[in-house]
C-alpha positions as CSV (number, residue, x, y, z in Angstrom):
1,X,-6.0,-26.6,22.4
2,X,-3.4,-24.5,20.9
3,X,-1.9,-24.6,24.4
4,X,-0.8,-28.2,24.3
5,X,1.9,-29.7,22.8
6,X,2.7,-33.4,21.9
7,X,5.9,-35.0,21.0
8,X,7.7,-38.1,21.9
9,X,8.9,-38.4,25.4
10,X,13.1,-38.4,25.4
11,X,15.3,-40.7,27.8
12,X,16.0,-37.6,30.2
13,X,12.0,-37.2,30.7
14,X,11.6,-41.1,32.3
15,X,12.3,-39.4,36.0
16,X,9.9,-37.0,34.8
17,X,7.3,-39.7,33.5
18,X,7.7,-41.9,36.5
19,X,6.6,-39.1,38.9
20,X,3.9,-38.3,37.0
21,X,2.2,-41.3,36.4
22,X,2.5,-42.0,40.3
23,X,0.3,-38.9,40.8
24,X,-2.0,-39.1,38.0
25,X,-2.5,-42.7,36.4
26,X,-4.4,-45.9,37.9
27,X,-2.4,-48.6,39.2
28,X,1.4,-49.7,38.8
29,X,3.7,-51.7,36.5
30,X,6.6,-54.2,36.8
31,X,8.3,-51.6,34.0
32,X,7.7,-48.6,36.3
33,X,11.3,-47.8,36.4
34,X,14.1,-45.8,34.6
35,X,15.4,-48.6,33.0
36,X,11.9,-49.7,31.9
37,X,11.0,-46.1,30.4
38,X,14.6,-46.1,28.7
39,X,14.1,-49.2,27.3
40,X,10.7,-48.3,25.8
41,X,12.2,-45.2,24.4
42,X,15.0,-46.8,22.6
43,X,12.9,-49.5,21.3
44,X,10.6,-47.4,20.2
45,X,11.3,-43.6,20.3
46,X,8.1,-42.2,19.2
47,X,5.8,-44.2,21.1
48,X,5.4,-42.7,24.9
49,X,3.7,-39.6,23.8
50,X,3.4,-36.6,26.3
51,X,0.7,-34.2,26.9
52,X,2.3,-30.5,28.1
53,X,1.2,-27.6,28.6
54,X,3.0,-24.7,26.9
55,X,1.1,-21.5,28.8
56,X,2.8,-23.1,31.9
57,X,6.1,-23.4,31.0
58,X,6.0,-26.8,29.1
59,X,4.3,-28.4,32.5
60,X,3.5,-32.5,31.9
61,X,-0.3,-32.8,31.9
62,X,-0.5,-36.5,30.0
63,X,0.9,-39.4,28.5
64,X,0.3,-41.8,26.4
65,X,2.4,-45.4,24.9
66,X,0.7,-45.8,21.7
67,X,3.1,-49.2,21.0
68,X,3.0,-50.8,17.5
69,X,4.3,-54.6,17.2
70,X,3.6,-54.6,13.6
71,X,0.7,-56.6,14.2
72,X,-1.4,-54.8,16.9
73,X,-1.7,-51.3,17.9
74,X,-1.2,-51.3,21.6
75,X,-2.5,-48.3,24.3
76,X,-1.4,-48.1,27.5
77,X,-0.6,-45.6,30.5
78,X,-3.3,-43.0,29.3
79,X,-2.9,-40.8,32.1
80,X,-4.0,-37.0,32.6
81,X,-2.9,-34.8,35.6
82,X,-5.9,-34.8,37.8
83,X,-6.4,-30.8,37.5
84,X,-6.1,-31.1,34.1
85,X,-8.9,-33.3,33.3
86,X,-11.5,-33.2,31.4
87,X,-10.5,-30.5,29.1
88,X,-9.8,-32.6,26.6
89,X,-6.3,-33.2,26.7
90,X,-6.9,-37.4,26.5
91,X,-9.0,-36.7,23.1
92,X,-5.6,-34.8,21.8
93,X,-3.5,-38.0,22.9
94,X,-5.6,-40.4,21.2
95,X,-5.9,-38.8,18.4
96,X,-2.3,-38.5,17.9
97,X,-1.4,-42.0,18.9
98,X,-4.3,-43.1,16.2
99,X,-2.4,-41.0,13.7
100,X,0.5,-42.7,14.9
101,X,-0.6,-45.9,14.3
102,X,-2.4,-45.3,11.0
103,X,0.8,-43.8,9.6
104,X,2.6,-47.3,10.5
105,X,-0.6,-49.2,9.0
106,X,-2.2,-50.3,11.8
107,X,-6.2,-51.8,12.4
108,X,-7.4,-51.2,15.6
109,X,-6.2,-49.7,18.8
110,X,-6.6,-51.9,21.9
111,X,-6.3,-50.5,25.2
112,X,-5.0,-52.1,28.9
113,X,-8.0,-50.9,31.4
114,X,-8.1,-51.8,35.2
115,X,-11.5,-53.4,35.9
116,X,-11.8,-51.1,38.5
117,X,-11.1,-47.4,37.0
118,X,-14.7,-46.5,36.5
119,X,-13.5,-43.1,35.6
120,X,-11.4,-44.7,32.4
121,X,-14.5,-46.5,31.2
122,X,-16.1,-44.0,30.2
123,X,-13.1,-41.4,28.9
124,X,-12.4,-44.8,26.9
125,X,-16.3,-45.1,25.6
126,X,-16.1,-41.8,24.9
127,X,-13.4,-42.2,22.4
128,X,-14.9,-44.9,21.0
129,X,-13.3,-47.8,22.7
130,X,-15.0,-50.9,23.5
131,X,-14.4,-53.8,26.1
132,X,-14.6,-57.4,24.7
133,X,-15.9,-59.5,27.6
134,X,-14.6,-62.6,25.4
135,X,-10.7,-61.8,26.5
136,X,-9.4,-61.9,29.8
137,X,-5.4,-60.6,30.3
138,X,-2.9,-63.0,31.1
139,X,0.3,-62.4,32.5
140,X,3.8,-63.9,33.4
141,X,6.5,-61.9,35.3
142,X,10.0,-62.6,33.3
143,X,12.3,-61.0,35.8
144,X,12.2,-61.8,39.4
């Protein structure tokens, strides 16, 4: 897609990011916010990738966190602007967030998936992502 462009999302794009992923990904986070976005960024400026598109004026059409602990390779907020999909802008995505995890010397992507988005079952099959029916997600809020 010589049309697309990928680079690491700045501070000044979290308004940008938060807006999108309201329209185009799957369910909410407690981080959904500026602060969360900036926070993510600083920590880790290259890992909120985004997905434009250059032939309209640099227009957001997906993300991407492709987070590295140094221990696991972490996936999250795959998201692609609904009149975008399946033109393979995802493929793109992943494959730069594999690079990007390669490069740091990472084994194995794992990915967050809502039970429910049917839809994201099979973009994430199709990349060659598996579930593992033996884990289950557990969660604390830290911040009231």
């Amino acid at each position: 897609m010589s049309d697309l462009r990928i680079r690491a999302a700045s501070p000044a794009d979290a308004p940008d990011v938060l807006a999108f992923w309201t329209y185009a990904a799957e369910g909410t986070s407690i981080s959904d916010d500026v602060d969360g976005v900036a926070r993510l960024i600083a920590r880790d400026p290259e890992a909120l990738l985004l997905a434009e598109r250059t032939d309209e004026g640099g227009a957001l059409v997906g993300t991407v966190i492709a987070g590295f602990d140094g221990w696991r390779c972490h996936l999250y907020r795959l998201a692609v602007h609904p009149e975008h999909r399946r033109q393979g802008i995802a493929t793109v995505l992943l494959d730069a967030a594999e690079r990007r995890f390669t490069a740091l010397g990472g084994r194995r992507g794992d990915a967050m998936v809502l039970q429910r988005n049917e839809q994201a079952h099979h973009a994430w099959s199709a990349a060659g992502y598996a579930a593992e029916p033996q884990w289950r997600r557990w969660t604390k809020p830290l911040a009231g």
